[in-house]
C-alpha positions, 0 to 999 in steps of 0.5 A: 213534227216531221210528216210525209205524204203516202200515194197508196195505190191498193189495200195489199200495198203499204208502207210495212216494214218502212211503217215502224222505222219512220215512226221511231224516228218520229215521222209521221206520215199521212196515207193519200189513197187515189185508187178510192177516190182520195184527190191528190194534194195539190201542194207540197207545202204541208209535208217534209217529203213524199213516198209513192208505192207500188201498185197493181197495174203498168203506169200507163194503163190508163184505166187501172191507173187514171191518176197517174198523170196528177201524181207526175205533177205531185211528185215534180210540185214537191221536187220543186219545193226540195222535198225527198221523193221516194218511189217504190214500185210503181212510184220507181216507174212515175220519176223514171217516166218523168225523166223522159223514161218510155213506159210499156205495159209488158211485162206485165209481171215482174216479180224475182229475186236477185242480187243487187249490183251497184254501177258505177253511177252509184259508186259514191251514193250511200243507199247503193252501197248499202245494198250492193251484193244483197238479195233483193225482192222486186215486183212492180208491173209493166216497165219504163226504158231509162232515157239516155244519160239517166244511169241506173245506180243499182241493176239485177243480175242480167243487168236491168235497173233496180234503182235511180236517183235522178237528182239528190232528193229523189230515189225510185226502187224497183226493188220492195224494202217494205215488203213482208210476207203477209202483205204478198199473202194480201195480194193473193186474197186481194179481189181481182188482183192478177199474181205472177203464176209464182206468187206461191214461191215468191212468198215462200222464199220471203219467208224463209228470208224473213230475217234477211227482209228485216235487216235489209230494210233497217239498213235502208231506211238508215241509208234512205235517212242519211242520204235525203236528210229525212230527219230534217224538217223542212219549212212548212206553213202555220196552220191557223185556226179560226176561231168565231166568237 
């Protein structure tokens, strides 16, 4: 059986709408939970892929994040196995770290809709085309500046990144697929979460796009697929069970 890793990073934030879409291609996932305590995995070997999630705080805001730099050796451990890594959020910001990208904690909040522009870096790649001309809901907090020679394959509609694949087994999006309304309604309630000041309209217009949400995640997960071949299941070692007579 195909099975993944899953960083999560506060209660609010899950896989959602990406949930129901791995388990009907049978894909089963195991959720890692850092923010709790949870030790991060120190292999790669036991799973066919990887996905880190958004979180609540910039990547290098060391006590909100103290993990931070265990889960960039994560996500190099299974890119050196050649497993797919899939980051959203917070997750988007660790690969574009890891390439050399320049963290900042401001702004702090980054929370909008927009549409989705492929480049030209992303003329040829099936997840960019898939959501090229889309309307998009993006949200992680603090930012990363791209190094050089790392082109972005989707921007917003001032020209910042939304989307990277750093190499052919590795996706960062800035914008949130996974996202439904009451998992923004779970971050309001969330204890000592700071929001954007226009959480309330965010939600409001998820809502009223909630059918469009539905169908761009479908269309991303079908891309995400085909794109890293997430229904291949990679060589994974025997588990052995030990049986004392």
């Amino acid at each position: 059986m195909k099975y993944y890793a899953v960083l999560q990073h506060t209660y609010s934030e899950f896989l959602g709408l990406i949930e129901s879409q791995l388990e009907k291609r049978d894909i089963g996932f195991n959720y890692i939970r850092p923010f709790v305590g949870q030790a991060v995995p120190g292999s790669a070997m036991q799973f066919d892929g990887l996905f880190v999630l958004a979180a609540a705080a910039p990547t290098n805001d060391d006590d909100e994040c103290p993990w931070s730099e265990d889960e960039k050796e994560l996500i190099e451990i299974f890119r050196k196995a050649k497993r797919p890594v899939v980051g959203i959020g917070h997750g988007a910001l660790l690969i574009a770290e890891i390439e050399g990208g320049k963290p900042s904690g401001e702004p702090f909040h980054n929370a909008y809709w927009t549409t989705a522009h492929a480049t030209e870096a992303g003329k040829n790649d099936g997840l960019a085309q898939t959501v090229d001309g889309r309307e998009v809901l993006v949200m992680y907090n603090g930012s990363v500046e791209l190094p050089e020679g790392l082109e972005p394959i989707l921007v917003d509609d001032e020209g910042r990144w939304l989307a990277i694949r750093p190499d052919e087994l590795t996706y960062g999006l800035l914008f949130r697929p996974e996202l439904k309304p009451g998992m923004i309604e779970d971050m309001i309630m969330e204890e000592g979460r700071e929001t954007p000041d226009d959480i309330g309209e965010l939600l409001s217009a998820a809502r009223e796009r909630w059918d469009e949400m539905q169908d761009l995640n479908d269309h991303v997960i079908v891309a995400l697929v085909k794109e890293l071949d997430l229904m291949q299941e990679r060589r994974k070692p025997p588990v052995f069970s030990l049986k004392v007579e």
